[in-house]
Residue frames relative to the residue before (quaternion, step in Angstrom):
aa qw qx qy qz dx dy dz
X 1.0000 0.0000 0.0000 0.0000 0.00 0.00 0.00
X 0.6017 0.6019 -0.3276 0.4103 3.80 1.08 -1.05
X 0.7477 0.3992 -0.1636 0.5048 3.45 1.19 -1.40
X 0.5465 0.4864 -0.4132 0.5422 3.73 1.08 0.15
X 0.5902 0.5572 -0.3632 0.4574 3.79 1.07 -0.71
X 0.7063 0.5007 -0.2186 0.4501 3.42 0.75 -1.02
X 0.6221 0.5660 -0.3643 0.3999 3.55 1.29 -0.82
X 0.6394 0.5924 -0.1708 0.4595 3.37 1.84 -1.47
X 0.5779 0.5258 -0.3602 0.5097 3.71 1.27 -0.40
X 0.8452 0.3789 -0.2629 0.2703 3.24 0.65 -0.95
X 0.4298 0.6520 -0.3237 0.5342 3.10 2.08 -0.37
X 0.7112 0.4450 -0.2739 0.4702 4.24 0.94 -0.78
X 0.6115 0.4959 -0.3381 0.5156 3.30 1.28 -0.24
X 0.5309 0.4922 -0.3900 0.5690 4.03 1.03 -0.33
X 0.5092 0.6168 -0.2634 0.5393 3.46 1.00 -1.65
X 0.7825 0.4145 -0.3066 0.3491 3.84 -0.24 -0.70
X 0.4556 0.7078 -0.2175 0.4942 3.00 1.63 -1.95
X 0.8697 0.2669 -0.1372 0.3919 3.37 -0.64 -1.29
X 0.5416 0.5050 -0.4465 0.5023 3.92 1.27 -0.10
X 0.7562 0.4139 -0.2163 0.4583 3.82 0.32 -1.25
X 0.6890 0.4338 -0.4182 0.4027 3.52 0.75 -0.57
X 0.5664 0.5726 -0.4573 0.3770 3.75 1.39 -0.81
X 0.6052 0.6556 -0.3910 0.2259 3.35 1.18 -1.68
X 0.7207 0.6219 -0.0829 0.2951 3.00 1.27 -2.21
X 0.7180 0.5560 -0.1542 0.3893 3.36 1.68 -1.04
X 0.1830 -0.7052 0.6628 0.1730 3.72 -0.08 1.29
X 0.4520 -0.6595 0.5480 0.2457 4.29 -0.72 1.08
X 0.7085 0.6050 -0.2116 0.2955 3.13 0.79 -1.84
X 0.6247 0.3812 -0.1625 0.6618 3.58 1.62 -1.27
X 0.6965 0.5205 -0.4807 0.1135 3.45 -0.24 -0.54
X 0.5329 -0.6394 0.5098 0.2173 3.68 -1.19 1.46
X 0.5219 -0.4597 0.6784 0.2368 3.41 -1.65 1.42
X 0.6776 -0.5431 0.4957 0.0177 2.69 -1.65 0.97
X 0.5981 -0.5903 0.3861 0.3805 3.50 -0.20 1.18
X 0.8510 0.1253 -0.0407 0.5084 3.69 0.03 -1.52
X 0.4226 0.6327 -0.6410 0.1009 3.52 0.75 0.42
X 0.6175 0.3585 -0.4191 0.5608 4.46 -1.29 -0.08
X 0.5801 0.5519 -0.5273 0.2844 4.23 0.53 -0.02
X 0.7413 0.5578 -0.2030 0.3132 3.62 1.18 -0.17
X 0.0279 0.7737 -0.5974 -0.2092 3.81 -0.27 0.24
X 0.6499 0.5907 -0.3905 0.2762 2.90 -2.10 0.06
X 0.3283 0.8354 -0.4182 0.1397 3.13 2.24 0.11
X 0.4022 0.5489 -0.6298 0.3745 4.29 0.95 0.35
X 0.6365 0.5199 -0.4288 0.3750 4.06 0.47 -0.67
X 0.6172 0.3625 -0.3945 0.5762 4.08 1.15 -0.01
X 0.2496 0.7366 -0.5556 0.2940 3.97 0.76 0.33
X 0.2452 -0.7429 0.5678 0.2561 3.59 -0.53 0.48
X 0.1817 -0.7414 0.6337 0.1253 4.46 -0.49 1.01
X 0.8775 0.2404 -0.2540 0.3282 2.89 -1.48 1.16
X 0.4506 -0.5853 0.6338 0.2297 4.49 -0.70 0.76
X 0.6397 0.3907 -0.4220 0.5100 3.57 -0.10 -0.70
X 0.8382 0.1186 -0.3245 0.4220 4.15 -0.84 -0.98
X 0.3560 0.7092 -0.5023 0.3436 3.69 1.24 -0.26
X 0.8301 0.3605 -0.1432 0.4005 3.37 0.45 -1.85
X 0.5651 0.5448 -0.3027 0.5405 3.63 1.42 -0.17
X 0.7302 -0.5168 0.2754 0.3519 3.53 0.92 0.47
X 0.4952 -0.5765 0.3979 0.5139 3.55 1.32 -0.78
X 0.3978 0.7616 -0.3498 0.3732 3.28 1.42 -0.47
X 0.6627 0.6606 -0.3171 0.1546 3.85 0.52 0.90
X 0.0960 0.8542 -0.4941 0.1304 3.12 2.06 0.45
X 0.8708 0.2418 -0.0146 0.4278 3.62 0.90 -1.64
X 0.4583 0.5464 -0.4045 0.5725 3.23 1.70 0.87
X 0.4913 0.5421 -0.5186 0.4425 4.29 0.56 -0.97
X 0.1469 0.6130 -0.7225 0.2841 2.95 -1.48 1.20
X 0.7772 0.1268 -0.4074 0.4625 3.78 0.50 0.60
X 0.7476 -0.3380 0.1762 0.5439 3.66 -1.04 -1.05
X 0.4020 0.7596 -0.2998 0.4142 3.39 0.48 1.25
X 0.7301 0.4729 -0.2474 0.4267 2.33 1.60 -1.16
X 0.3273 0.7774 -0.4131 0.3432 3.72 1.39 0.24
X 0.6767 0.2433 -0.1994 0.6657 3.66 1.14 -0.06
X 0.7707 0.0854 -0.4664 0.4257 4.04 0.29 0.77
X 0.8663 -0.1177 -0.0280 0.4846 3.30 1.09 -0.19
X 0.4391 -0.8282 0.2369 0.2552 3.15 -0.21 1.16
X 0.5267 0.6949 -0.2625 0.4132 3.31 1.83 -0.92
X 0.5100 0.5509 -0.4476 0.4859 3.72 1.34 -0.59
X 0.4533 0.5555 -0.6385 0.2799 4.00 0.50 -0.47
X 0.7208 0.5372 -0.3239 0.2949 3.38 0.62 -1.76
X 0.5274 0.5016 -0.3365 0.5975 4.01 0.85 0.36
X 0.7438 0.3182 -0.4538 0.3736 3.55 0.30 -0.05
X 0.3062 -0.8500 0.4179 0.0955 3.64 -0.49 1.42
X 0.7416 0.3259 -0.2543 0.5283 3.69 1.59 0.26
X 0.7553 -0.1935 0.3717 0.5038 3.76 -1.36 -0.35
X 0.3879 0.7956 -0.4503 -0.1171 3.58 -0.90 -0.50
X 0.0452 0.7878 -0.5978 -0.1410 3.79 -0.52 -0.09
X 0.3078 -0.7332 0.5904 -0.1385 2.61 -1.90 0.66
X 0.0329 -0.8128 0.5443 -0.2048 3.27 -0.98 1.41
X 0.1082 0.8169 -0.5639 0.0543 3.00 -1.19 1.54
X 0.3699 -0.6848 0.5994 0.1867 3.55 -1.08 0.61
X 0.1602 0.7084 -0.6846 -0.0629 3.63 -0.81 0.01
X 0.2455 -0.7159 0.6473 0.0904 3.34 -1.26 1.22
X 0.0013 -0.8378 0.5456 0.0202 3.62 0.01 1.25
X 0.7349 -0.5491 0.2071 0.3399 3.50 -1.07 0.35
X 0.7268 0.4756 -0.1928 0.4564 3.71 -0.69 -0.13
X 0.5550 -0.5184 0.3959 0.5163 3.90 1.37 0.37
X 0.4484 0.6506 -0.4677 0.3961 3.99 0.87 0.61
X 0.0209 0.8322 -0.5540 0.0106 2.94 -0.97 1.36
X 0.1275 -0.8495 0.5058 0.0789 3.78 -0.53 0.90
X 0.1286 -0.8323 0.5343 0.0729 3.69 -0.72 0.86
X 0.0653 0.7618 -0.6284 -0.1434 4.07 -1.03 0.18
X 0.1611 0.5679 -0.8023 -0.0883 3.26 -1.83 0.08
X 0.2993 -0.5656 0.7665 0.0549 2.50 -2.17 1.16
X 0.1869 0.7463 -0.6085 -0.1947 2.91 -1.88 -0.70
X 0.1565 -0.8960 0.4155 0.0011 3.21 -0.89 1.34
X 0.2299 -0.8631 0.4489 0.0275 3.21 -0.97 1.01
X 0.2588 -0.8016 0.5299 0.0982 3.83 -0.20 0.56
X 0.1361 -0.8257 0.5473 0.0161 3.47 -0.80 1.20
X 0.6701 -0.6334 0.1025 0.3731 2.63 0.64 1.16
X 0.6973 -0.2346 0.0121 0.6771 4.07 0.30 -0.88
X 0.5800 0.5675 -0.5177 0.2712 3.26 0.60 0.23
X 0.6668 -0.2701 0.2249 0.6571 3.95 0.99 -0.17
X 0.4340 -0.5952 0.6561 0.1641 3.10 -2.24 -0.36
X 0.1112 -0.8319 0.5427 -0.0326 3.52 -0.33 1.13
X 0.1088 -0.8103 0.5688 0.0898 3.55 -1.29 1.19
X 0.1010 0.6971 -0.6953 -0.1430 3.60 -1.64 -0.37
X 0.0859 0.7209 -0.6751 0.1311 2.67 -1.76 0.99
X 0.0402 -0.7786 0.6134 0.1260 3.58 -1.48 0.25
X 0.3369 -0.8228 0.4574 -0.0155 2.86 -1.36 1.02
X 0.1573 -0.8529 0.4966 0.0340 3.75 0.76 1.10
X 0.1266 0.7664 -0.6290 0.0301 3.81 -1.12 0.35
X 0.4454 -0.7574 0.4769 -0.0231 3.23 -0.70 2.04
X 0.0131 -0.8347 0.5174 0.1883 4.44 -0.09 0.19
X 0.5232 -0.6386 0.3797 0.4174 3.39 1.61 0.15
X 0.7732 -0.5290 0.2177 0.2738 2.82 -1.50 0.11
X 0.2507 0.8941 -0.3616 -0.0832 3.69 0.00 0.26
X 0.6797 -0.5223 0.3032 0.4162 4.09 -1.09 0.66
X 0.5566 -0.6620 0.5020 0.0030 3.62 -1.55 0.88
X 0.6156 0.5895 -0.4999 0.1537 3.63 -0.41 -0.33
X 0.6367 -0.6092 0.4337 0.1879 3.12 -1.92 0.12
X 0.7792 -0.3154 0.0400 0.5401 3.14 -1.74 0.61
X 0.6706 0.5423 -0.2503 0.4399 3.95 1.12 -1.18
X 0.6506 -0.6338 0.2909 0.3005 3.74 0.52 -0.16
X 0.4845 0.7235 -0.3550 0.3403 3.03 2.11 -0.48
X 0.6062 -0.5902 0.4404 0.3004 3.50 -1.39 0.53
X 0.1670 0.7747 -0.5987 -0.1164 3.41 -0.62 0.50
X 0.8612 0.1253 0.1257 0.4763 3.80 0.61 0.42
X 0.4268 -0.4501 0.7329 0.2797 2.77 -2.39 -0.05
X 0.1829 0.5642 -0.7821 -0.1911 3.19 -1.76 0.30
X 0.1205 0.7355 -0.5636 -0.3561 3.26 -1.60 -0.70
X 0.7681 -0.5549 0.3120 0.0696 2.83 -1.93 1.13
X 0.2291 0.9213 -0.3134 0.0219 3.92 0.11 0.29
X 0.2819 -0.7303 0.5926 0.1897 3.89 -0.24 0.42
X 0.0364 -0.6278 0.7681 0.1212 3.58 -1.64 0.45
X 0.0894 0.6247 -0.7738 -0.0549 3.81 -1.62 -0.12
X 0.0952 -0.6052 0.7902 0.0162 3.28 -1.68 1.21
X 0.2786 -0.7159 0.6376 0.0580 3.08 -1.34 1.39
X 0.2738 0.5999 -0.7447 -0.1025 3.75 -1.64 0.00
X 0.3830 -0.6433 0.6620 -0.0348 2.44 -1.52 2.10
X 0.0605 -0.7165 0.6904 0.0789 3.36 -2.34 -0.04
X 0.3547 0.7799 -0.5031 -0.1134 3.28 -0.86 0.57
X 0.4156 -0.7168 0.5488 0.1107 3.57 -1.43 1.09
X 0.4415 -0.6118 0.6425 0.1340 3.71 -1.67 0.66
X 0.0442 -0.7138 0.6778 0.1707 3.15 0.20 0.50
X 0.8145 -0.0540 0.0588 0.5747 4.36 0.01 -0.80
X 0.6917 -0.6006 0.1708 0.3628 2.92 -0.82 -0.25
X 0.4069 0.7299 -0.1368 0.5319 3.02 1.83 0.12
X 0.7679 0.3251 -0.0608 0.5485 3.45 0.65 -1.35
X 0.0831 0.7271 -0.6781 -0.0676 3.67 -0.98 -0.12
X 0.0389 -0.7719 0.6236 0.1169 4.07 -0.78 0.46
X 0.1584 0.7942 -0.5843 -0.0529 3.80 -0.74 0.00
X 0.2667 -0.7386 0.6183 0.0327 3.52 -1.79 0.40
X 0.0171 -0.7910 0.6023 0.1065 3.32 -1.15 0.88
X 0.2705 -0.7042 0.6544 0.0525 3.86 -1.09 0.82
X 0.0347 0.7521 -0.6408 0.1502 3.21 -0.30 1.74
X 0.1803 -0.6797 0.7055 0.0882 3.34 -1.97 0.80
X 0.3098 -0.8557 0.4135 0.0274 3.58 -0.99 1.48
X 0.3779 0.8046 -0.4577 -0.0179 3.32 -0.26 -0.51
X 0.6959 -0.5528 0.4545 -0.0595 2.98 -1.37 1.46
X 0.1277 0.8587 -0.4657 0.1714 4.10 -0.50 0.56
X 0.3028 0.6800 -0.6155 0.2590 3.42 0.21 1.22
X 0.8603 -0.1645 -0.0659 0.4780 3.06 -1.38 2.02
X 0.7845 -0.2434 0.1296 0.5555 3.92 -0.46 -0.94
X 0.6897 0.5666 -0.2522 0.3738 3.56 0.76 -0.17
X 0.2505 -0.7636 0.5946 0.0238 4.05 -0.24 1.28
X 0.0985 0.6565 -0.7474 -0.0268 3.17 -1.99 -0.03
X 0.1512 0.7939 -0.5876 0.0393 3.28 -1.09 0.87
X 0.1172 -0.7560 0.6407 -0.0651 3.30 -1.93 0.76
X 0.4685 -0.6915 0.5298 0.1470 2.92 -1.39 0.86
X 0.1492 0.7887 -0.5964 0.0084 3.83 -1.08 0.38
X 0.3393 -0.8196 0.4603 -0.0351 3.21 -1.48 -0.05
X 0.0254 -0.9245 0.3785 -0.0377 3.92 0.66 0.79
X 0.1943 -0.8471 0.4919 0.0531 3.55 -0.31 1.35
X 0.0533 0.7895 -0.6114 0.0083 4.02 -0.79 0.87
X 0.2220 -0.7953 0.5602 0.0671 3.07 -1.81 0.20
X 0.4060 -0.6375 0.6372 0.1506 3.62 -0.83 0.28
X 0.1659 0.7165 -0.6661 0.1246 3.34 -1.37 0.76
X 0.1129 -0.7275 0.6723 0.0775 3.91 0.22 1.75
X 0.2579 -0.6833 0.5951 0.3353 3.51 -0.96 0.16
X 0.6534 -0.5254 0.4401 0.3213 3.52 -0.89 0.64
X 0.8416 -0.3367 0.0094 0.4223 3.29 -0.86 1.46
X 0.3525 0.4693 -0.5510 0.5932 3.77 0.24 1.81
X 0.1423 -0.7478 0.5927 0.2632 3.23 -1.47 -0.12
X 0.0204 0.7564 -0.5358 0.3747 3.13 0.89 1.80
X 0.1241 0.7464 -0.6522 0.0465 4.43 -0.60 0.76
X 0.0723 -0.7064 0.6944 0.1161 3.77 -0.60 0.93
X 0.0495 -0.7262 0.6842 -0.0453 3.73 -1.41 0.32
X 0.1881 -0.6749 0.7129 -0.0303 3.34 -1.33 0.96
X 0.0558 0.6724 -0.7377 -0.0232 4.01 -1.09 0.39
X 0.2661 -0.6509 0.7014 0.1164 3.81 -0.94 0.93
X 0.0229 -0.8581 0.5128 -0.0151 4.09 -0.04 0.50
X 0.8881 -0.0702 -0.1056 0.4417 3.44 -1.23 1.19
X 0.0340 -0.7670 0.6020 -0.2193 2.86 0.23 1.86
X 0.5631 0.6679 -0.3323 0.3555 3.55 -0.56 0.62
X 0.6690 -0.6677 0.2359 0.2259 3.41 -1.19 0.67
X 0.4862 -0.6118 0.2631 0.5657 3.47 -0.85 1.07
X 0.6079 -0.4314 0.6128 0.2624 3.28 -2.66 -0.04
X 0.2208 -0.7843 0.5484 0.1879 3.66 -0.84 0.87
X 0.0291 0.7212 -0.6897 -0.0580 3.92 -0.44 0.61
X 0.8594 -0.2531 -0.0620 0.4399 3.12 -0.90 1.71
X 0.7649 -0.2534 0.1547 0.5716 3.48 0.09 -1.04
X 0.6766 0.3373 -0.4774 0.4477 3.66 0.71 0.89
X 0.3290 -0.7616 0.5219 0.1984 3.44 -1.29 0.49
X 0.0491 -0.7646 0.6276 0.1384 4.11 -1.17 0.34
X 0.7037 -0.4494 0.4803 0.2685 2.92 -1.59 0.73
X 0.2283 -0.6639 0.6054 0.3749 3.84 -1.07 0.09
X 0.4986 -0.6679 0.5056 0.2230 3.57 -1.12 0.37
X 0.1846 -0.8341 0.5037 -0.1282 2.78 -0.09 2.53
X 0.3911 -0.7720 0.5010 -0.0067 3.20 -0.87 1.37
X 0.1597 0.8018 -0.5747 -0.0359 3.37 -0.71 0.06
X 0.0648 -0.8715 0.4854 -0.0245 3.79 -0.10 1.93
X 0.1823 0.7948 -0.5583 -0.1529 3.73 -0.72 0.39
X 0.2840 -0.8229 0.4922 -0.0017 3.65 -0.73 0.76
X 0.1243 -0.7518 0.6276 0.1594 3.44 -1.22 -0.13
X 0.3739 0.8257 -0.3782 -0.1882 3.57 -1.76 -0.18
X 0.4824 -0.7583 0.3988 0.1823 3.34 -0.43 0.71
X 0.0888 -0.7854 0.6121 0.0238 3.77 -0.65 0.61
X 0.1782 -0.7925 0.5651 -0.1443 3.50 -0.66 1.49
X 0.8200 0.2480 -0.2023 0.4745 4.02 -1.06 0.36
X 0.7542 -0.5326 0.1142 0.3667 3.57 0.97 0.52
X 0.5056 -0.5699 0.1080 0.6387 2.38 2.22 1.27
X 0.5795 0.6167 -0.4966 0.1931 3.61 0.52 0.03
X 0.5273 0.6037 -0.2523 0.5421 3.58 1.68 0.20
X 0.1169 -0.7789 0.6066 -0.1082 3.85 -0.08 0.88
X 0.1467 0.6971 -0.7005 0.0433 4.09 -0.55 1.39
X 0.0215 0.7721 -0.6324 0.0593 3.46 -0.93 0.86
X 0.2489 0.6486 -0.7155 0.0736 3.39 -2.00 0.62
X 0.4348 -0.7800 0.4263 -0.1442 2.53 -1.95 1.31
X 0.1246 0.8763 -0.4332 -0.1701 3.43 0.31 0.18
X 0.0881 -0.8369 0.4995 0.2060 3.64 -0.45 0.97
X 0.0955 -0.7352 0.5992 0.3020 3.87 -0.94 0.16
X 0.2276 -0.8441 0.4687 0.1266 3.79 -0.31 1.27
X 0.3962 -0.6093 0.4594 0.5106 4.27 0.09 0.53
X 0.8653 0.2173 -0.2571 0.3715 3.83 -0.26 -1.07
X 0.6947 0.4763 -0.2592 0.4726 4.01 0.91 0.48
X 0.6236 -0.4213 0.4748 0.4563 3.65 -1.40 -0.09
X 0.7036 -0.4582 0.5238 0.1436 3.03 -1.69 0.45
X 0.4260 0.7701 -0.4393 0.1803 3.68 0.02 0.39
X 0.4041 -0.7911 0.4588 -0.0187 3.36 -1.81 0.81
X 0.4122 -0.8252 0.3856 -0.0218 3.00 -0.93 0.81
X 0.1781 0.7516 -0.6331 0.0504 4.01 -0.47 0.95
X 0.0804 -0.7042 0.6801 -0.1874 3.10 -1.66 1.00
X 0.0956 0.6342 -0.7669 -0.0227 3.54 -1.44 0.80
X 0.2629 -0.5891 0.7517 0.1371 3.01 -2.31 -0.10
X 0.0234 0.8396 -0.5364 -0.0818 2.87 -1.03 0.62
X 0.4589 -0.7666 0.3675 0.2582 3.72 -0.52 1.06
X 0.0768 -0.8300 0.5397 0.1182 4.05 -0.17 0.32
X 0.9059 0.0528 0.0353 0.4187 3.58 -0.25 0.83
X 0.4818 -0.5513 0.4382 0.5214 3.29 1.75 0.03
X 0.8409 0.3720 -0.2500 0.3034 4.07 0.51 -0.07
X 0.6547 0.4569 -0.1350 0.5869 3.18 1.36 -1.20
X 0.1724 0.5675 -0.8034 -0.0529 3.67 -1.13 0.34
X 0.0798 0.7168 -0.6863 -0.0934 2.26 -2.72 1.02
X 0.5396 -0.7392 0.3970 0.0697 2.59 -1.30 1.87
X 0.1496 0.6822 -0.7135 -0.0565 4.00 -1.28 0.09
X 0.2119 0.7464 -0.6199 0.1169 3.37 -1.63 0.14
X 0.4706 -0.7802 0.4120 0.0113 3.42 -1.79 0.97
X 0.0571 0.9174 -0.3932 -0.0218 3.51 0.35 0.19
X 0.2730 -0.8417 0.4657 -0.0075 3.64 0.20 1.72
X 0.0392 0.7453 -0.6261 -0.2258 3.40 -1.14 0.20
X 0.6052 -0.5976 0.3058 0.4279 3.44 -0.54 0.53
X 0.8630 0.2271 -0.1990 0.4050 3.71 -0.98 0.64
X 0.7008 -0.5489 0.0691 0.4504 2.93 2.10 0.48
X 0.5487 -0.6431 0.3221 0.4261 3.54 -0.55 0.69
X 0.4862 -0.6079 0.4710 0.4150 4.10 -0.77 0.52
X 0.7387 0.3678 -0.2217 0.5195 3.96 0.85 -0.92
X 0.7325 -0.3449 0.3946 0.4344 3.74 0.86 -0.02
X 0.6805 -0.4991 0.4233 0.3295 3.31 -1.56 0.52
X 0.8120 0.3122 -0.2620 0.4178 3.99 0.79 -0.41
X 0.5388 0.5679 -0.4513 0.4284 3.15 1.07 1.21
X 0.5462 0.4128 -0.5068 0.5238 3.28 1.26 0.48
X 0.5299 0.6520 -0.4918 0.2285 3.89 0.79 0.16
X 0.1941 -0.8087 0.5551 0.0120 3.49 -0.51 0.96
X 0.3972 -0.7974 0.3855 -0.2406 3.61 -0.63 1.04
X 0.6853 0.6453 -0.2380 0.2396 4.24 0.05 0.25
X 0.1163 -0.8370 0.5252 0.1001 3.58 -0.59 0.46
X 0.0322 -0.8700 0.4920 0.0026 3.49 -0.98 0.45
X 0.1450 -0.8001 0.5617 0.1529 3.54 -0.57 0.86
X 0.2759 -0.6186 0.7327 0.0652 3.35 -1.47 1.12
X 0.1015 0.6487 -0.7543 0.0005 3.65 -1.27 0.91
X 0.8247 0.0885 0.0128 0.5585 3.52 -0.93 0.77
X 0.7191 -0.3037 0.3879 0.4901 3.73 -1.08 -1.23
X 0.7383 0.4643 -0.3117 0.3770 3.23 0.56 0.73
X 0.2413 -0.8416 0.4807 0.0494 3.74 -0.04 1.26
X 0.0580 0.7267 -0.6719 -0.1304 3.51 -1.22 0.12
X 0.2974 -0.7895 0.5346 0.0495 3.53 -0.70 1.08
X 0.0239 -0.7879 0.6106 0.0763 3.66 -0.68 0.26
X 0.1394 0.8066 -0.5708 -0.0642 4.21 -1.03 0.35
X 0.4089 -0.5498 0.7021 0.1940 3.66 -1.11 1.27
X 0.3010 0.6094 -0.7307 0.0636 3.86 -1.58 0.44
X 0.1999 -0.6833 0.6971 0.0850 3.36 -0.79 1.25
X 0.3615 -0.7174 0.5693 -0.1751 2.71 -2.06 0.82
X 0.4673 -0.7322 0.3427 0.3578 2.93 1.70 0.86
X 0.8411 -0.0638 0.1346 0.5200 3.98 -1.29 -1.07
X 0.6621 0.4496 -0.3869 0.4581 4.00 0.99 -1.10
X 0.6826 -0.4196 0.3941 0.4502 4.00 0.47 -0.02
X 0.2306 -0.8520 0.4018 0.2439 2.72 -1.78 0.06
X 0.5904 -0.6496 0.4156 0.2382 3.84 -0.86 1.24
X 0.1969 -0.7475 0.6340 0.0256 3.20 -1.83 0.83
X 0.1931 0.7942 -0.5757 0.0213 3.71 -0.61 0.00
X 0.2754 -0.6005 0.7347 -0.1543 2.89 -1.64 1.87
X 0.0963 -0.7138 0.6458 -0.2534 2.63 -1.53 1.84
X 0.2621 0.7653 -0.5837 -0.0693 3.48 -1.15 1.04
X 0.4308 -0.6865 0.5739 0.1176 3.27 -1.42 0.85
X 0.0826 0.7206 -0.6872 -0.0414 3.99 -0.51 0.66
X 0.2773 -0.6270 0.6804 0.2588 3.82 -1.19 1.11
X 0.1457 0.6855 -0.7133 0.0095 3.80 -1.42 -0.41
């Protein structure tokens, strides 16, 4: 009960956060971030996977299958079979983003993943320094991940992911390497799990003769699971180097052992850029046997709004 009390404090204190900053935040006035455009590589801030999508983002301390390679790697060390994974995200503007994973468990010695993640911007118009048309190009990012993640007791979990990027606009490339450290913390008898992922560590990207930073992240989270685990409260707080500060709640609930449904909120400080109903998050997902299907609503204010479909077979 003590560690469920503590989950609820910290969940009313985000809960407060995200009331006083909306109150406080005039949208219409509020100043871009110093370092926001200071980052490349924006496919590494992709959200992976329908399931923590539709829970708000809220899943540093929820990831637990082959997903969890993009909020926290240490959840690999919880997945106890084979599995793969696929996702589609239809994002706005003719953008299309794709993932597979796959994850393997070695037995007690850890859980190893791989996956790549490919993101299309469509098609878009050419010309020169003068305005004239030369064309189509289109624009496109890859990243190949290999993840790990270890138990240290039964309590702890730590995990890592080694990722290679690279960048494509028209004839010109850029790539970089990086790297994103997480953790696990079950608290002893409770069903309290804090988690932290540090994300896209690594050196800047060179485009021709200029270089950017990657967009280091730094998430910690919490959550608590209640009615026989079939209840899932989560939140997140991420601080992101080239953006605002912002946070994350999210539950799930299980119906019948098949259905889960998911809602959640996702705040940036001083207010969302598209409005208050673009941090609303949305999704349901049926699980029959070893096999999952995942669905997520994310508006997008004026640019439209986005879907992503996810599935997850165990074997």
């Amino acid at each position: 009960m003590k560690n469920f009390l503590t989950f609820l404090i910290m969940t009313f204190i985000l809960t407060l956060f995200l009331l006083f900053s909306s109150q406080a935040a005039d949208i219409s006035n509020k100043k871009i971030n110093e370092n926001a455009g200071t980052s490349s590589a924006q496919i590494l801030k992709i959200s992976v996977g329908a399931k923590a999508v539709g829970m708000g983002e809220s899943n540093v301390a929820v990831a637990d299958d082959v997903y969890a390679s993009y909020w926290n790697p240490a959840g690999l060390s919880y997945v106890e079979t084979s599995q793969i994974g696929f996702m589609h995200n239809e994002w706005f503007e003719d953008i299309r983003y794709e993932f597979l994973g796959y994850v393997q468990p070695l037995r007690d010695f850890a859980t190893i993943s791989g996956s790549i993640a490919y993101i299309n911007m469509g098609e878009l118009d050419k010309t020169d320094e003068a305005g004239n048309d030369k064309g189509k190009f289109n624009p496109y990012d890859i990243l190949l991940a290999l993840s790990i993640g270890k138990r240290l007791n039964e309590s702890i979990a730590l995990g890592f992911n080694f990722k290679f990027l690279q960048e494509n606009i028209d004839e010109e490339s850029a790539q970089s390497f990086s790297m994103d450290i997480g953790g696990l913390y079950l608290i002893p008898n409770s069903k309290l799990i804090l988690g932290f992922n540090i994300q896209h560590i690594g050196p800047k990207m060179k485009f021709i003769d200029e270089s950017f930073s990657l967009p280091l992240n730094v998430k910690l989270g919490g959550s608590y699971k209640l009615i026989g685990n079939s209840l899932i409260l989560a939140a997140d707080l991420n601080r992101p180097k080239d953006g605002d500060i912002n946070t994350s709640l999210g539950m799930e609930y299980k119906v019948m052992g098949i259905v889960n449904l998911r809602a959640g909120y996702r705040y940036s400080m001083g207010g969302n850029d598209l409005g208050a109903m673009s941090g609303l998050r949305t999704g349901i997902g049926i699980e029959i046997r070893d096999y999952k299907l995942d669905y997520a609503f994310v508006p997008y204010g004026e640019l439209g709004q986005t879907h992503r479909i996810s599935l997850l077979a165990s074997f």
